[in-house]
mmCIF file of the N, C-alpha and C atoms, coordinates in Angstrom:
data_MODEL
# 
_entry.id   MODEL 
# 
loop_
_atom_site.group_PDB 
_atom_site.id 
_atom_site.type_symbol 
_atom_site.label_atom_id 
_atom_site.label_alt_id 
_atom_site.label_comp_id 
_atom_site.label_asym_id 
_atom_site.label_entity_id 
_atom_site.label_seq_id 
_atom_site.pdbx_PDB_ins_code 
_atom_site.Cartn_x 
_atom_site.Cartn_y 
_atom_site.Cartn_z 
_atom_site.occupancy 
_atom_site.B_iso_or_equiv 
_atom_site.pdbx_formal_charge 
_atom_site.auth_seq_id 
_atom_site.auth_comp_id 
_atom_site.auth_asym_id 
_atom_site.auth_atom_id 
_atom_site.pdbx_PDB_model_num 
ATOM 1   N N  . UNK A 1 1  ? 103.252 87.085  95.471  1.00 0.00 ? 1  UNK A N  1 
ATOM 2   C CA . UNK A 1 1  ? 102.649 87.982  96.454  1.00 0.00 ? 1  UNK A CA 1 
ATOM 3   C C  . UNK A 1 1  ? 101.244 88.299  95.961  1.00 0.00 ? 1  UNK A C  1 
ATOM 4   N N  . UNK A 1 2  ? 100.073 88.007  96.658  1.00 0.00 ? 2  UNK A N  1 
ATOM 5   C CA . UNK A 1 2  ? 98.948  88.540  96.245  1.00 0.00 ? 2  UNK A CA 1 
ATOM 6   C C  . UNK A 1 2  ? 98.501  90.146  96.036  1.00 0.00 ? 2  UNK A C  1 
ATOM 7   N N  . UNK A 1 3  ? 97.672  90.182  95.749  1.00 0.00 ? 3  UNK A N  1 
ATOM 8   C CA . UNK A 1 3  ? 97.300  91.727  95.127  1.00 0.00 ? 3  UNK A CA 1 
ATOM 9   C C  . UNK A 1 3  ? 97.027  92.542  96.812  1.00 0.00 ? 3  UNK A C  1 
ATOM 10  N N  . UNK A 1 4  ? 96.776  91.472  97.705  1.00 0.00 ? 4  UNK A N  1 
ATOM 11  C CA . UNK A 1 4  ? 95.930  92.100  99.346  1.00 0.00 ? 4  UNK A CA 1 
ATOM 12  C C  . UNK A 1 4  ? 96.972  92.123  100.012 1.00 0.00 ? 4  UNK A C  1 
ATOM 13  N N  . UNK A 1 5  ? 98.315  91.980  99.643  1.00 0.00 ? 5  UNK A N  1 
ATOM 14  C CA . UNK A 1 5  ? 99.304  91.839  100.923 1.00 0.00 ? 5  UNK A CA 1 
ATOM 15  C C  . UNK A 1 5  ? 99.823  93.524  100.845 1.00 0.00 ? 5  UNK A C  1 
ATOM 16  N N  . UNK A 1 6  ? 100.166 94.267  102.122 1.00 0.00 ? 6  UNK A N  1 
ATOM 17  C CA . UNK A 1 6  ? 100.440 95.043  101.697 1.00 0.00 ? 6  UNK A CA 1 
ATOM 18  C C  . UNK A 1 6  ? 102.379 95.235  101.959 1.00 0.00 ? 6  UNK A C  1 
ATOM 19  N N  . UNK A 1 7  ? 102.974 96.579  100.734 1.00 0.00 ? 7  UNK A N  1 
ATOM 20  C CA . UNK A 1 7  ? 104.614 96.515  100.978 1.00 0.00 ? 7  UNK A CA 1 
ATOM 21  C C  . UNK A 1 7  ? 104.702 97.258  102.487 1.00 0.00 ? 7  UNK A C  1 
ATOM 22  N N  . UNK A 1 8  ? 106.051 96.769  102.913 1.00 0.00 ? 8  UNK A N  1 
ATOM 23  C CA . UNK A 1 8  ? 106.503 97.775  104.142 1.00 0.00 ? 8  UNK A CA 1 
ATOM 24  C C  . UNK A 1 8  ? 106.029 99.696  103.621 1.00 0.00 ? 8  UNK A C  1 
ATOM 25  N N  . UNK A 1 9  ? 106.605 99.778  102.571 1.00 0.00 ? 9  UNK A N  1 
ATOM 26  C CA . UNK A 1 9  ? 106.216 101.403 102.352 1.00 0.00 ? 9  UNK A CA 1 
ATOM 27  C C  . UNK A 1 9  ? 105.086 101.395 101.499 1.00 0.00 ? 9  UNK A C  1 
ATOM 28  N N  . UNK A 1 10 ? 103.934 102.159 102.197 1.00 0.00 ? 10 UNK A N  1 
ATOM 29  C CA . UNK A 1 10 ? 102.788 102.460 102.596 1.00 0.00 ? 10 UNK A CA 1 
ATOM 30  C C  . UNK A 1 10 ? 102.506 103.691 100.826 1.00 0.00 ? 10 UNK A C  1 
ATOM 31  N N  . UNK A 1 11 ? 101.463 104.141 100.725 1.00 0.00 ? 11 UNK A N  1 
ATOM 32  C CA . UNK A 1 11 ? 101.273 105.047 99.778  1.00 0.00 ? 11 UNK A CA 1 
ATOM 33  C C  . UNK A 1 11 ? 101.666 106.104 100.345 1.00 0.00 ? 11 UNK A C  1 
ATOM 34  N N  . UNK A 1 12 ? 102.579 107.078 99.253  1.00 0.00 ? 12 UNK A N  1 
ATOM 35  C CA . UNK A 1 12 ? 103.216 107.984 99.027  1.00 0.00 ? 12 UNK A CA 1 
ATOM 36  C C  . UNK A 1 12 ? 102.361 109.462 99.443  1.00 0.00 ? 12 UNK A C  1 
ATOM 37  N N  . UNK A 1 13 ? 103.236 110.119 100.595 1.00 0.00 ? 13 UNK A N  1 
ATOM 38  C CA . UNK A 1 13 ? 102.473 111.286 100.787 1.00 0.00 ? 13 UNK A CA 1 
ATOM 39  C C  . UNK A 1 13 ? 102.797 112.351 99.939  1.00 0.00 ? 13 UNK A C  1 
ATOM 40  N N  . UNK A 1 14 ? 102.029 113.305 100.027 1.00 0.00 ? 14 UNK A N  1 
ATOM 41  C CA . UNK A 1 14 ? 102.401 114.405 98.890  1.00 0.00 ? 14 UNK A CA 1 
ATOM 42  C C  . UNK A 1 14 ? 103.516 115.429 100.187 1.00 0.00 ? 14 UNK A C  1 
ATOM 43  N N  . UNK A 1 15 ? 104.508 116.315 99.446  1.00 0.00 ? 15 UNK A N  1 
ATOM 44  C CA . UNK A 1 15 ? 105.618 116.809 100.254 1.00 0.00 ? 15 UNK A CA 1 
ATOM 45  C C  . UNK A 1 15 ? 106.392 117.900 99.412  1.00 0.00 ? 15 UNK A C  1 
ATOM 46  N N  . UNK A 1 16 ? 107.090 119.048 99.660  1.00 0.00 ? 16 UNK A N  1 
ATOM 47  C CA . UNK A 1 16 ? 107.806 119.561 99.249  1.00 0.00 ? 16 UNK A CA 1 
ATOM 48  C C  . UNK A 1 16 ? 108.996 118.456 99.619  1.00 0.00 ? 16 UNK A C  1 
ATOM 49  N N  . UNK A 1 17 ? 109.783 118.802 97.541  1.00 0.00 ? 17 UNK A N  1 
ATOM 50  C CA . UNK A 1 17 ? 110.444 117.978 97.622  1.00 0.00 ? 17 UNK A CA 1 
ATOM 51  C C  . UNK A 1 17 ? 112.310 119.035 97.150  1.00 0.00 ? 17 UNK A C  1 
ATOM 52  N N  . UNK A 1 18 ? 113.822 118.596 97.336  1.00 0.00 ? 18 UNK A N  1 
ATOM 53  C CA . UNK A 1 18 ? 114.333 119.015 96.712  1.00 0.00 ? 18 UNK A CA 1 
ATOM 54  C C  . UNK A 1 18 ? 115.019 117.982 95.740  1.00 0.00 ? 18 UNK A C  1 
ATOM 55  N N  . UNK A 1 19 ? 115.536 118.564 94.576  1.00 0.00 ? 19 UNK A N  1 
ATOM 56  C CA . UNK A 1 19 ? 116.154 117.382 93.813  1.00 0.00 ? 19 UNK A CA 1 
ATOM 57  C C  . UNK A 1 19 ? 117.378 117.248 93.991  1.00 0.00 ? 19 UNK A C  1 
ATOM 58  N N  . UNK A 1 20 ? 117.915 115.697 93.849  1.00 0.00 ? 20 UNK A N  1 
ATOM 59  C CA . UNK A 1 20 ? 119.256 115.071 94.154  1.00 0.00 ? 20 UNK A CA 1 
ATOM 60  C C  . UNK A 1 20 ? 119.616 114.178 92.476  1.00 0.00 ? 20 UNK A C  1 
ATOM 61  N N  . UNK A 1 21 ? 120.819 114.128 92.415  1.00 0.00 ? 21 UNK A N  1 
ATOM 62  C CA . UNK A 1 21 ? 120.671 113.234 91.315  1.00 0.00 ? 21 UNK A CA 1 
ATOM 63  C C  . UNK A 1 21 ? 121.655 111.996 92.006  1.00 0.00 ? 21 UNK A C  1 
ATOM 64  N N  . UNK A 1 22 ? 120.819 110.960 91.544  1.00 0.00 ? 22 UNK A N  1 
ATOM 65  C CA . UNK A 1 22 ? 121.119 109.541 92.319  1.00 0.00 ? 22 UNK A CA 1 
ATOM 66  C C  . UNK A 1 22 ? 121.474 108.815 91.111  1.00 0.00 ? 22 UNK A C  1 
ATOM 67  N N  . UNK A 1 23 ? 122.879 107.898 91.467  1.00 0.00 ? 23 UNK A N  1 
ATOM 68  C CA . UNK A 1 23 ? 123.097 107.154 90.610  1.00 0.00 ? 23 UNK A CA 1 
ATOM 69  C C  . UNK A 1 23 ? 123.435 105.801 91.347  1.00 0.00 ? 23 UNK A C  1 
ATOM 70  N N  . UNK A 1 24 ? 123.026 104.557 90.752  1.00 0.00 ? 24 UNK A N  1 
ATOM 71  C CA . UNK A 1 24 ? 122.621 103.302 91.142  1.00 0.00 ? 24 UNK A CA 1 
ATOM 72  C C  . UNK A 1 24 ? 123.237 102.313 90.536  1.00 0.00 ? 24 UNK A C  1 
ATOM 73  N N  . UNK A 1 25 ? 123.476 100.984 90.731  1.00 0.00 ? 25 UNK A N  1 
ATOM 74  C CA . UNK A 1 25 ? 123.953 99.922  89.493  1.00 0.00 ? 25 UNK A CA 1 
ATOM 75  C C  . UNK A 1 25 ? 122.503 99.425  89.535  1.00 0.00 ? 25 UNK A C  1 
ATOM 76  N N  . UNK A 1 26 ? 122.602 99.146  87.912  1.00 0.00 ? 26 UNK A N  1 
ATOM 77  C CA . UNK A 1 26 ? 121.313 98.673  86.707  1.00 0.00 ? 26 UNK A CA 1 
ATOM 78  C C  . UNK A 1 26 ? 120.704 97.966  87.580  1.00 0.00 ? 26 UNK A C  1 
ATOM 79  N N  . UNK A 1 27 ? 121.109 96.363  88.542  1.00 0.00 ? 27 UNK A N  1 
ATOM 80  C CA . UNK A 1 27 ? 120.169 95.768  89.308  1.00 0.00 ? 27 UNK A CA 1 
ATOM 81  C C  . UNK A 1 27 ? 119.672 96.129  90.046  1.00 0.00 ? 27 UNK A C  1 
ATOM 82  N N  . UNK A 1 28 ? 120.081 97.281  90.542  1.00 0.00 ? 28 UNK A N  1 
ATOM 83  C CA . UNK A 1 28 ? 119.326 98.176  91.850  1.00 0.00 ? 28 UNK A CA 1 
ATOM 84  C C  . UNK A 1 28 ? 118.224 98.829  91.174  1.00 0.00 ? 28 UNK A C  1 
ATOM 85  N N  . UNK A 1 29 ? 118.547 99.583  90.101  1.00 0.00 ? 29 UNK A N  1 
ATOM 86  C CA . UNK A 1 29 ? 117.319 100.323 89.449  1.00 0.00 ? 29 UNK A CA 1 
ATOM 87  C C  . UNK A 1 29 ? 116.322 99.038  88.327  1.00 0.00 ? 29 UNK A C  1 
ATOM 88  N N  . UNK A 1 30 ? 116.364 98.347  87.954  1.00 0.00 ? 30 UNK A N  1 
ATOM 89  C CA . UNK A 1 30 ? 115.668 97.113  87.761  1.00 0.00 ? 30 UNK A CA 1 
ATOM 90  C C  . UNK A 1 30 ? 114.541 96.907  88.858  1.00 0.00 ? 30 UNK A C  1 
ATOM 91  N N  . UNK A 1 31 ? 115.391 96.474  90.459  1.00 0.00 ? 31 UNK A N  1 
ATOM 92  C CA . UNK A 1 31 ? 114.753 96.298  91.397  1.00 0.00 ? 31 UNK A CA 1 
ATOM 93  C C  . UNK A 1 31 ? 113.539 97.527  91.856  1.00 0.00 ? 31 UNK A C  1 
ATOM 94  N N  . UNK A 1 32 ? 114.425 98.541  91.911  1.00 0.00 ? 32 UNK A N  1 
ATOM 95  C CA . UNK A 1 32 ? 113.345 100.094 91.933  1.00 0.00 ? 32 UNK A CA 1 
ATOM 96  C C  . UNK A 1 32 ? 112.213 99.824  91.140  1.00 0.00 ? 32 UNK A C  1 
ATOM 97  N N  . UNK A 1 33 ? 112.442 99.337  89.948  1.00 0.00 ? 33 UNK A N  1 
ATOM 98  C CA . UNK A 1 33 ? 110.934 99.348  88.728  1.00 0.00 ? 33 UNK A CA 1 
ATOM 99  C C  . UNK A 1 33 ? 110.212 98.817  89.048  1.00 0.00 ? 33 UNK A C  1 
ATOM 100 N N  . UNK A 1 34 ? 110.598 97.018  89.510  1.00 0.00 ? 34 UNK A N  1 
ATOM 101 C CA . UNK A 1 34 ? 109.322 96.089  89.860  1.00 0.00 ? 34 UNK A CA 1 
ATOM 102 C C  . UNK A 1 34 ? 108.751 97.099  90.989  1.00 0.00 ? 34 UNK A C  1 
ATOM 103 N N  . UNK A 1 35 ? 109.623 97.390  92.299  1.00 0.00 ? 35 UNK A N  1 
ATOM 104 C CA . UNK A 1 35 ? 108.672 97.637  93.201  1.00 0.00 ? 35 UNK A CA 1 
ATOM 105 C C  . UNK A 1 35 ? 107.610 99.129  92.607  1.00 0.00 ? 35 UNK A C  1 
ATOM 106 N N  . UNK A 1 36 ? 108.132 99.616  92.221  1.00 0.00 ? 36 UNK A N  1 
ATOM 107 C CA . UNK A 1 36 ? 107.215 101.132 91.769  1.00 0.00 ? 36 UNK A CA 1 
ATOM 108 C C  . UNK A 1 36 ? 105.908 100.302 90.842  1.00 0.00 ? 36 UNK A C  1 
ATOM 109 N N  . UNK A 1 37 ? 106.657 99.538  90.091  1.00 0.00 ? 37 UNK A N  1 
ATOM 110 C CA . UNK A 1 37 ? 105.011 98.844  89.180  1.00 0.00 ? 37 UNK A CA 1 
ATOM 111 C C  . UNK A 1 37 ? 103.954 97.354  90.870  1.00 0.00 ? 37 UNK A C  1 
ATOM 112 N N  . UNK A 1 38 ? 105.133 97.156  91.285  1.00 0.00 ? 38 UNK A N  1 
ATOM 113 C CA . UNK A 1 38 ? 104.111 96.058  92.343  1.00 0.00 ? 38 UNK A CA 1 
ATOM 114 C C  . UNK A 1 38 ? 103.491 97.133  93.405  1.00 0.00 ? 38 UNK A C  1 
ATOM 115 N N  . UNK A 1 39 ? 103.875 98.519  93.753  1.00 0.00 ? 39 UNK A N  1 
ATOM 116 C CA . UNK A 1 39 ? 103.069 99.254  94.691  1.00 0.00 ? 39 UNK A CA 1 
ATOM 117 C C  . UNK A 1 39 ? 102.230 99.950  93.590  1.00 0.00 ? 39 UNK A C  1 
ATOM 118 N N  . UNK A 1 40 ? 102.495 100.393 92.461  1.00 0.00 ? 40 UNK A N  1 
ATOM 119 C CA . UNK A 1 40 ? 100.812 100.871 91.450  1.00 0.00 ? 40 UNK A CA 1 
ATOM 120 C C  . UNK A 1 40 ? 100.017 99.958  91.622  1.00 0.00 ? 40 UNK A C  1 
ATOM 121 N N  . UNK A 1 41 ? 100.525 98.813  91.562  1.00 0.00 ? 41 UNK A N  1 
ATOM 122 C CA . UNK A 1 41 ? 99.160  97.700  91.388  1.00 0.00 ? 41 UNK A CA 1 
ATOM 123 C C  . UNK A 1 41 ? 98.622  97.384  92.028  1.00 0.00 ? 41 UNK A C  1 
ATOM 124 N N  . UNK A 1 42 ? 99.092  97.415  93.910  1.00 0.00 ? 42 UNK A N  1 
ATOM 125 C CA . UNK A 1 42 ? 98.405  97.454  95.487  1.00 0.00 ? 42 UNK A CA 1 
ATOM 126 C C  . UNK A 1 42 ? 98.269  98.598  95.546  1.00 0.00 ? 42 UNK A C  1 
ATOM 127 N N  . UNK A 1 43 ? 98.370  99.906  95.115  1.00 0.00 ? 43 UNK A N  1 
ATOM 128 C CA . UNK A 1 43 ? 97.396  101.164 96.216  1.00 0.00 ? 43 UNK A CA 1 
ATOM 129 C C  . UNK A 1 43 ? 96.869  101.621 94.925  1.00 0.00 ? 43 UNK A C  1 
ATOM 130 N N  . UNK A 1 44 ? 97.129  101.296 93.604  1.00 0.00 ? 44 UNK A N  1 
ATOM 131 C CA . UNK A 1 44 ? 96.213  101.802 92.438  1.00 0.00 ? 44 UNK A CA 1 
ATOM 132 C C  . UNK A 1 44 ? 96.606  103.021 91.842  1.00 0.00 ? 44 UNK A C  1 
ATOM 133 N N  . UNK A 1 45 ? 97.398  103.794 92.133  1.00 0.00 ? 45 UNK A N  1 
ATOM 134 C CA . UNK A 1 45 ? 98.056  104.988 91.660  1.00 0.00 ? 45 UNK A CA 1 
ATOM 135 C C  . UNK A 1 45 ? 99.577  104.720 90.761  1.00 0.00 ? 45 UNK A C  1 
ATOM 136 N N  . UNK A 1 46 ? 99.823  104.804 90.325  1.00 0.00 ? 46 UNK A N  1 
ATOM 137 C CA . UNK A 1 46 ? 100.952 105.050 89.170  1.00 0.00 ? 46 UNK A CA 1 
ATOM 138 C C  . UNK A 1 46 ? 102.139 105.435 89.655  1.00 0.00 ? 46 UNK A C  1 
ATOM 139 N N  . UNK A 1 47 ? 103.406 105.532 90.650  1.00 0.00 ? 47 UNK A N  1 
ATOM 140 C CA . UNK A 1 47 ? 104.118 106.198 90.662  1.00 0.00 ? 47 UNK A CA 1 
ATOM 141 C C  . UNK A 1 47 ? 105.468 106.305 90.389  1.00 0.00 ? 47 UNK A C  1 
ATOM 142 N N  . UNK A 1 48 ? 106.540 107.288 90.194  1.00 0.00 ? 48 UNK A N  1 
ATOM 143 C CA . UNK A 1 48 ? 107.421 107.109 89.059  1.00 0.00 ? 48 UNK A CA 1 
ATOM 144 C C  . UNK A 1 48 ? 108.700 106.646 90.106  1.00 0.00 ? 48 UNK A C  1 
ATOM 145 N N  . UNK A 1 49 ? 109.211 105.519 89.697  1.00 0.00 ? 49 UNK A N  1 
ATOM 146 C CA . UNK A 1 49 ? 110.784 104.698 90.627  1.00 0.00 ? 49 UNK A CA 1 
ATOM 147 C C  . UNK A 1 49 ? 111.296 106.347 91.256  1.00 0.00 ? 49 UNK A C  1 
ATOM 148 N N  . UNK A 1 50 ? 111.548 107.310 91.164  1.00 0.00 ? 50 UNK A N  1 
ATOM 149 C CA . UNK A 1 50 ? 112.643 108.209 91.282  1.00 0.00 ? 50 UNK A CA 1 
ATOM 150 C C  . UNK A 1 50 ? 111.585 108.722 92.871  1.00 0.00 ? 50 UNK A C  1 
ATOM 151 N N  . UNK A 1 51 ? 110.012 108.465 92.412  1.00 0.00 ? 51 UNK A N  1 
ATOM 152 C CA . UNK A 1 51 ? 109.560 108.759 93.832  1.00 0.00 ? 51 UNK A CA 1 
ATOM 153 C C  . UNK A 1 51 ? 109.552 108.210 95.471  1.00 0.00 ? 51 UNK A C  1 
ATOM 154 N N  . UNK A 1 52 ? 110.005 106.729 94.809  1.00 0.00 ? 52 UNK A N  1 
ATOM 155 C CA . UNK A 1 52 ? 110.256 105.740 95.915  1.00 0.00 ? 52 UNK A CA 1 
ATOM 156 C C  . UNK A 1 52 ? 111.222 105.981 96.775  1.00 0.00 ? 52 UNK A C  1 
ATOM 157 N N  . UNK A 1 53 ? 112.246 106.384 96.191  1.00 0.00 ? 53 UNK A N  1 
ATOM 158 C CA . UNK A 1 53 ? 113.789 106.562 96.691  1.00 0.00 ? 53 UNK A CA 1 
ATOM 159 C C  . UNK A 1 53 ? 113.724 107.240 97.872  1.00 0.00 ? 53 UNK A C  1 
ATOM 160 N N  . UNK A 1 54 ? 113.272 108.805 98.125  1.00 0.00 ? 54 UNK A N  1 
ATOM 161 C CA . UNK A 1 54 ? 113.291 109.286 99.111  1.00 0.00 ? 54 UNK A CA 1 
ATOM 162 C C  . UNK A 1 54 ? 112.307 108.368 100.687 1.00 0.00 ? 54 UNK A C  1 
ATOM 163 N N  . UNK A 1 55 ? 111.393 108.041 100.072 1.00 0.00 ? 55 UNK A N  1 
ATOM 164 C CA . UNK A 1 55 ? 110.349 107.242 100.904 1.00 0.00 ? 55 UNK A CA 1 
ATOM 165 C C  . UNK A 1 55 ? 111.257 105.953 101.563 1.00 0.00 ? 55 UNK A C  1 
ATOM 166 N N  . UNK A 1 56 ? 112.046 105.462 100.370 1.00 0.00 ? 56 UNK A N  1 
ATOM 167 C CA . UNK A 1 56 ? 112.930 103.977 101.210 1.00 0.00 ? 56 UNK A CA 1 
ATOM 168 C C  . UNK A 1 56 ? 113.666 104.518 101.904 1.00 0.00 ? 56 UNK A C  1 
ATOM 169 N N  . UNK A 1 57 ? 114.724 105.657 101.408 1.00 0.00 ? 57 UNK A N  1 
ATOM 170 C CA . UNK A 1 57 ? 115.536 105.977 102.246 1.00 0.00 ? 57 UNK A CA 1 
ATOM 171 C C  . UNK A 1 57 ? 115.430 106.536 103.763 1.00 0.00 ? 57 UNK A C  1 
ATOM 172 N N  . UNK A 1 58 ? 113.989 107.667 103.608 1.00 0.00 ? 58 UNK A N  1 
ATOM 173 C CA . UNK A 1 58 ? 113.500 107.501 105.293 1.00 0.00 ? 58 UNK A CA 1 
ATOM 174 C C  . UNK A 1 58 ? 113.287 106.575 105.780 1.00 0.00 ? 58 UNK A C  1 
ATOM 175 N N  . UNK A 1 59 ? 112.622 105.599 105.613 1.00 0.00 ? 59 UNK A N  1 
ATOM 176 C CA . UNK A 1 59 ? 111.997 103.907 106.021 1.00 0.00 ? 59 UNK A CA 1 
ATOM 177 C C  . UNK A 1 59 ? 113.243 103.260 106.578 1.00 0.00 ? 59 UNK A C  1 
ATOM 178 N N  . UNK A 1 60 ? 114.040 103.367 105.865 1.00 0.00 ? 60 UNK A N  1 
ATOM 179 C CA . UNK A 1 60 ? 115.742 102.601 106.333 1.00 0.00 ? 60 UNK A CA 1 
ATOM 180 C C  . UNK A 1 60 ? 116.320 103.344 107.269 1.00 0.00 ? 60 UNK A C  1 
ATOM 181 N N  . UNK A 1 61 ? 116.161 104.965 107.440 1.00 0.00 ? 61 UNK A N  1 
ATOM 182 C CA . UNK A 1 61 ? 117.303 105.481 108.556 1.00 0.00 ? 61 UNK A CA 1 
ATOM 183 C C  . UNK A 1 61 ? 116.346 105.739 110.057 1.00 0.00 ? 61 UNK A C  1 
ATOM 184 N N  . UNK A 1 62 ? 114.722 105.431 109.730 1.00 0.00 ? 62 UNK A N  1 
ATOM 185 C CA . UNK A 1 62 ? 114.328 105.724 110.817 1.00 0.00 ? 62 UNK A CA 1 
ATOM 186 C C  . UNK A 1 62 ? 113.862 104.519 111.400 1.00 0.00 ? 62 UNK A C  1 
ATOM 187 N N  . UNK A 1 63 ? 114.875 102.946 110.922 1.00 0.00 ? 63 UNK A N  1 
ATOM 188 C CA . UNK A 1 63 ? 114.653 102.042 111.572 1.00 0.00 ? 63 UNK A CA 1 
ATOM 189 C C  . UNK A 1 63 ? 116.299 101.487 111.558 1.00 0.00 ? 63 UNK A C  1 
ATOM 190 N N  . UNK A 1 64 ? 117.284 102.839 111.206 1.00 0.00 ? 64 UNK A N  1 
ATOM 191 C CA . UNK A 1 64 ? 118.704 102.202 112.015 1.00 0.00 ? 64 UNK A CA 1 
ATOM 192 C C  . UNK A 1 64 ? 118.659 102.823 113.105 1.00 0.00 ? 64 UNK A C  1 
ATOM 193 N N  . UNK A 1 65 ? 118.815 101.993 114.460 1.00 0.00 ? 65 UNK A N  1 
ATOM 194 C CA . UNK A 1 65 ? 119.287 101.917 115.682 1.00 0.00 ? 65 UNK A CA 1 
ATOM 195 C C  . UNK A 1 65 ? 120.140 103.052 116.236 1.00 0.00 ? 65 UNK A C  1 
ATOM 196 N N  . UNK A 1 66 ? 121.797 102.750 114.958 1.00 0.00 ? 66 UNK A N  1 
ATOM 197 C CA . UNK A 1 66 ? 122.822 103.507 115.709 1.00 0.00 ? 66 UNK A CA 1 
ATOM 198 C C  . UNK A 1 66 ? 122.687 105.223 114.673 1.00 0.00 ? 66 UNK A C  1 
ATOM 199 N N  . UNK A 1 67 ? 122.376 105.500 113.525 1.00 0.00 ? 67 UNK A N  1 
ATOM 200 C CA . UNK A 1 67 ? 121.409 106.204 113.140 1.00 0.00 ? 67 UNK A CA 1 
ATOM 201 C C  . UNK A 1 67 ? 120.925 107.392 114.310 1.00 0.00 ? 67 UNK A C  1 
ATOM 202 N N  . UNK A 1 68 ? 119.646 106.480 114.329 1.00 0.00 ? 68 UNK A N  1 
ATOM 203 C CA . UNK A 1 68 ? 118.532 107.478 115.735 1.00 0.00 ? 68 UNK A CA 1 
ATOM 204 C C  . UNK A 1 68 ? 119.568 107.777 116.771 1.00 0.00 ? 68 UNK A C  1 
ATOM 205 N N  . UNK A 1 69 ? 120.415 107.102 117.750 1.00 0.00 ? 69 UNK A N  1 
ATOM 206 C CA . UNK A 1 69 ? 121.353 107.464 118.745 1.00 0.00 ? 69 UNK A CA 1 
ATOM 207 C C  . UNK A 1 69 ? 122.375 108.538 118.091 1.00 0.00 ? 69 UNK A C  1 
ATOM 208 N N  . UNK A 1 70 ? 122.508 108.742 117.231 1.00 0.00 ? 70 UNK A N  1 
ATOM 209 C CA . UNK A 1 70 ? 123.794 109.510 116.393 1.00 0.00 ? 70 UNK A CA 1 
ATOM 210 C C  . UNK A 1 70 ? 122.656 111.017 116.229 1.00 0.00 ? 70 UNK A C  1 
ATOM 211 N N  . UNK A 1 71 ? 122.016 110.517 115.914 1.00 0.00 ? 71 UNK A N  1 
ATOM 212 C CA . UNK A 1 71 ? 120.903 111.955 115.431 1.00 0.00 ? 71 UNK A CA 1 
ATOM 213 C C  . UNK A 1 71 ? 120.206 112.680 116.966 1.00 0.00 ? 71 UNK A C  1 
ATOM 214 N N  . UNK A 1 72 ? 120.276 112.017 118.241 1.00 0.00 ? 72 UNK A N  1 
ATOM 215 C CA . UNK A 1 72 ? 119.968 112.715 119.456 1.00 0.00 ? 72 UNK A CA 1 
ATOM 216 C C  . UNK A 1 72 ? 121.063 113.035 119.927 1.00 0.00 ? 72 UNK A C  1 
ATOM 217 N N  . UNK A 1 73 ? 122.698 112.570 119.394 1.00 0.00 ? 73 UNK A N  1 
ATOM 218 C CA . UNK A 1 73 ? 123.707 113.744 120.427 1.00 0.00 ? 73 UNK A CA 1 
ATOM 219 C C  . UNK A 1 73 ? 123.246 115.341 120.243 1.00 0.00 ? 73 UNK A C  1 
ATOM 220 N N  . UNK A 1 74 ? 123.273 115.348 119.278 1.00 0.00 ? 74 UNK A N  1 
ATOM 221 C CA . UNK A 1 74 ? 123.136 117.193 118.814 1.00 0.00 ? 74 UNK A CA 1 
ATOM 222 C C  . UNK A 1 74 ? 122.763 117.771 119.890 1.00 0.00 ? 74 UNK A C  1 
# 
């Protein structure tokens, strides 16, 4: 992947945050590292794997389908 391509998730906004403790198998958090070191190296900022998580996890539920339909019965 070149240095100009950019990832689906975009640079990290700043946010009140609360804490969760997340537990993962090793290849999943492996995978977390590259991407946290391949997005420092496209937007130039540093940021730590544990910050990604919340960012993927919106990215993933506000592009499931049955998700969004489940979240407008209310």
């Amino acid at each position: 992947m070149s240095s100009t391509s950019k990832l689906r998730l975009g640079p990290l906004p700043r946010q009140e945050v609360v804490k969760l403790t997340f537990a993962c198998p090793a290849s999943t958090k492996a995978d977390l590292d590259r991407y946290a070191a391949l997005h420092a190296q496209i937007y130039g900022e540093t940021v730590d794997t544990l910050q990604l998580i919340p960012y993927m996890l919106e990215a993933f539920m506000a592009r499931d389908r049955a998700f969004r339909r489940g979240k407008e019965i209310r």
